[in-house]
C-alpha positions in Angstrom: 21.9 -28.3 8.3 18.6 -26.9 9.0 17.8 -23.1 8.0 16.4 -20.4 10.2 14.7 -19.2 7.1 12.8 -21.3 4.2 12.0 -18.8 1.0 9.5 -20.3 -1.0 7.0 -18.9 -4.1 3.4 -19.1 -4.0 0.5 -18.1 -5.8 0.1 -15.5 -3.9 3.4 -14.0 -4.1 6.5 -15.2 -1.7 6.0 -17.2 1.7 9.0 -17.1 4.4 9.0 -19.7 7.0 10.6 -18.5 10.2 12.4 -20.7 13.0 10.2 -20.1 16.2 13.1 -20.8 18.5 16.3 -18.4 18.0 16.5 -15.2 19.0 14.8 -12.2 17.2 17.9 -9.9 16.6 19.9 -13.5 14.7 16.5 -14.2 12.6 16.7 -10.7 11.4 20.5 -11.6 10.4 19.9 -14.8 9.1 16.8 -12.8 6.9 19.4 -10.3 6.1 21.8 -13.1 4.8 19.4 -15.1 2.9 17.7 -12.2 0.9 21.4 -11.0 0.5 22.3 -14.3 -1.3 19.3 -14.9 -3.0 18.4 -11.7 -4.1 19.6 -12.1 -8.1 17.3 -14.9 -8.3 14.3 -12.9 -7.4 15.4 -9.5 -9.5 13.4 -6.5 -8.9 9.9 -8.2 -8.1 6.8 -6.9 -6.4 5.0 -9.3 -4.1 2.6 -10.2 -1.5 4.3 -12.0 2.1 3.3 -14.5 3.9 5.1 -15.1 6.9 4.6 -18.7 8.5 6.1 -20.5 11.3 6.8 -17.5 14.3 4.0 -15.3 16.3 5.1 -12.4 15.6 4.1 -8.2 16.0 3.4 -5.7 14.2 6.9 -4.1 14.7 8.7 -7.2 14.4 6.8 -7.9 11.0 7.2 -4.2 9.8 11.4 -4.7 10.5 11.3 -8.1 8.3 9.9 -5.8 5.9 12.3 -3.3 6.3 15.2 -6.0 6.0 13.8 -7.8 3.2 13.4 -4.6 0.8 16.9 -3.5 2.5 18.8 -6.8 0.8 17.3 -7.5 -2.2 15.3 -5.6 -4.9 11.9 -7.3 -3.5 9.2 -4.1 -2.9 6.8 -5.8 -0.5 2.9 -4.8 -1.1 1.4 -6.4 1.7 0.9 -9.0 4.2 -0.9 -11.8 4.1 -2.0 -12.9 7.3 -2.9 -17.1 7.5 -3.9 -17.2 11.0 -7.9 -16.8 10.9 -8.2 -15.4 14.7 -5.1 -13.3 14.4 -7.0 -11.7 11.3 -10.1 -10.9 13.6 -8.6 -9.3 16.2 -6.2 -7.3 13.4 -9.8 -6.3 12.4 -11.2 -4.9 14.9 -8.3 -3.3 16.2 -8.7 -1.5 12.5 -11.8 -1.0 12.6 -11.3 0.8 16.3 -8.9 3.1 14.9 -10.2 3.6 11.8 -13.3 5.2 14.1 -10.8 7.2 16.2 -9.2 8.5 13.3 -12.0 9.8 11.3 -13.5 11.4 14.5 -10.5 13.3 15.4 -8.9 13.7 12.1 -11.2 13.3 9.4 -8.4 11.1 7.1 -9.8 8.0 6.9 -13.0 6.6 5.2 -14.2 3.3 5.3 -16.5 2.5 2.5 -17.1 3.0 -1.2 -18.0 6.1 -2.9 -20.8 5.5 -5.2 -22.0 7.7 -8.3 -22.8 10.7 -7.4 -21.1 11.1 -4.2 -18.2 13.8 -3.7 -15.8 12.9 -0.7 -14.2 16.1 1.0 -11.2 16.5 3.2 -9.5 19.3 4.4 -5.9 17.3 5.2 -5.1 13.8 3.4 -7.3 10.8 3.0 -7.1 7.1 2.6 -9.9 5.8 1.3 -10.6 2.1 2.7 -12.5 0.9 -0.3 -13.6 1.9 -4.4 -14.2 5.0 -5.8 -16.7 4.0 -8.3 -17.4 5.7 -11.8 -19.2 9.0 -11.0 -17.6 9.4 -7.2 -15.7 12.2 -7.0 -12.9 12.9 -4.0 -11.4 16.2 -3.6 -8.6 16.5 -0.7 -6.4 19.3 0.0 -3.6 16.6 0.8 -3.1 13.6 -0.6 -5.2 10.5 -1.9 -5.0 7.1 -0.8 -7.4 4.3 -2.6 -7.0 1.3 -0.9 -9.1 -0.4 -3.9 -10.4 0.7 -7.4 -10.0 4.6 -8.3 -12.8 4.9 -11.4 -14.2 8.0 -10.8 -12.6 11.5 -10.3 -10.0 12.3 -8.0 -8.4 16.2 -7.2 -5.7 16.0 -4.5 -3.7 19.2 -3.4 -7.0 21.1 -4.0 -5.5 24.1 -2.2 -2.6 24.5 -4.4 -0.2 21.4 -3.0 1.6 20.3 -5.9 3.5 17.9 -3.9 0.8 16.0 -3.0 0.2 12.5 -4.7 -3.0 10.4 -5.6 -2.3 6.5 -5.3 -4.5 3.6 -5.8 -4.3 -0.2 -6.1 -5.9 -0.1 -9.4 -6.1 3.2 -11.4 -8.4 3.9 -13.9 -9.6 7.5 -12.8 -12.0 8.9 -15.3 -11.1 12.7 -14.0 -7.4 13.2 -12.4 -6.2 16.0 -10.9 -3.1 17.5 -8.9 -3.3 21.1 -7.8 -4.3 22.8 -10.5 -2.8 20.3 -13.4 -4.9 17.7 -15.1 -3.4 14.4 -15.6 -3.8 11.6 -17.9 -7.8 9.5 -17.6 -8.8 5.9 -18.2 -9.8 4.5 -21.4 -13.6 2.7 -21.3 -12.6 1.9 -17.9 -9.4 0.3 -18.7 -6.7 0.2 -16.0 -3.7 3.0 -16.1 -1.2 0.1 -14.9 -1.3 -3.4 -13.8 0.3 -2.3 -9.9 -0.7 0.0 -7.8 0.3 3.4 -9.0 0.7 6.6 -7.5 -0.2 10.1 -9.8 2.3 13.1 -8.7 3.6 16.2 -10.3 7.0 16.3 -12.2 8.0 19.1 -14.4 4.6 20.6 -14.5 2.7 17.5 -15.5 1.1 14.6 -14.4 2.9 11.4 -14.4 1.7 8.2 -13.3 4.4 5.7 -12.2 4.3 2.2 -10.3 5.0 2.1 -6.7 8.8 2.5 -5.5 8.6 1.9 -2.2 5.6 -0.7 -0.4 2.2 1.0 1.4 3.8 0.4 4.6 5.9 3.3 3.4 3.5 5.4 1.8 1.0 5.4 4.7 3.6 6.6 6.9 4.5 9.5 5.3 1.3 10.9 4.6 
């Protein structure tokens, strides 16, 4: 009987094929169903996605998401995109409103910040790149490293103690939360092995993995 929906493991994390015939609102049921049945052989995992086999958009892909985490204990990281052209245009559509963004906000930054360099923001910021040993961010919301987090980091600089540092890799030589100091990198050595997010409970500084996938975190910043 053939499947609407092939789960297979790769090196990269977990590929999904999708049939490109049936109906959208019955492939999200038939995802639904499958992660449902399967979801005790993949235990509480976090992944990277590939999904193959449908064009798909951006809402369609975030629902999959959304249905996937909802029926098993999966916590989706990101996307992995395999068609090449598809991945340009995603690009530049990025790079557009990245541009936007920082013109009308401030929130974004594209780039690395190097030794030496102190990165200011008066709301939240995600940073699209490394903050390198020396580089110092300072936000009065939170922090978002889309990369490597070496060098020093101070969100809620205002007082906001519910604001939150996160990182792909975090090995912050200076981490602070308001006005709490939290816990630093040994000789460079990385605080976890997933991405981790820094926030205040019972007046210190814990550092935890990831709950929930960036997708989620983004959007509530």
């Amino acid at each position: 009987m053939h499947s609407s929906v092939v789960i297979k493991g790769n090196k990269s994390g977990m590929s999904v094929y999708l049939d490109p015939e049936i109906p959208f609102e019955q492939l999200l049921e038939d995802i639904a169903r499958k992660f449902h049945e399967s979801s005790k052989f993949w235990g509480s995992v976090q992944m990277a996605l590939t999904l193959e086999g449908r064009d798909l958009t951006s809402e369609e892909e975030f629902q999959i998401v959304n249905t996937i985490t909802a029926n098993s204990e999966v916590e989706i990281l990101c996307l992995i995109d395999t068609d090449a052209k598809r991945i340009e245009r995603c690009e530049k559509a990025l790079n557009e409103k990245l541009m936007e963004l920082s013109f009308c906000t401030g929130q974004f930054y594209k780039g690395s910040i190097k030794r030496g360099d102190t990165l200011e923001s008066e709301a939240s910021i995600i940073i699209i790149g490394d903050v390198n040993h020396g580089g110092r961010v300072i936000a009065k919301g939170n922090i978002i490293v889309l990369g490597e987090l070496r060098g020093s980091a101070h969100a809620g600089a205002a007082g906001n103690k519910n604001a939150v540092v996160v990182a792909i890799d975090m090995a912050p030589v200076h981490l602070r939360i308001s006005d709490y100091t939290g816990p630093v990198s040994e000789k460079g050595k990385r605080l976890g092995k997933n991405p981790m997010m820094a926030c205040i409970e019972n007046d210190t500084i814990c550092i935890k993995n990831l709950k929930k996938s960036f997708f989620s975190i983004l959007n509530s910043i």
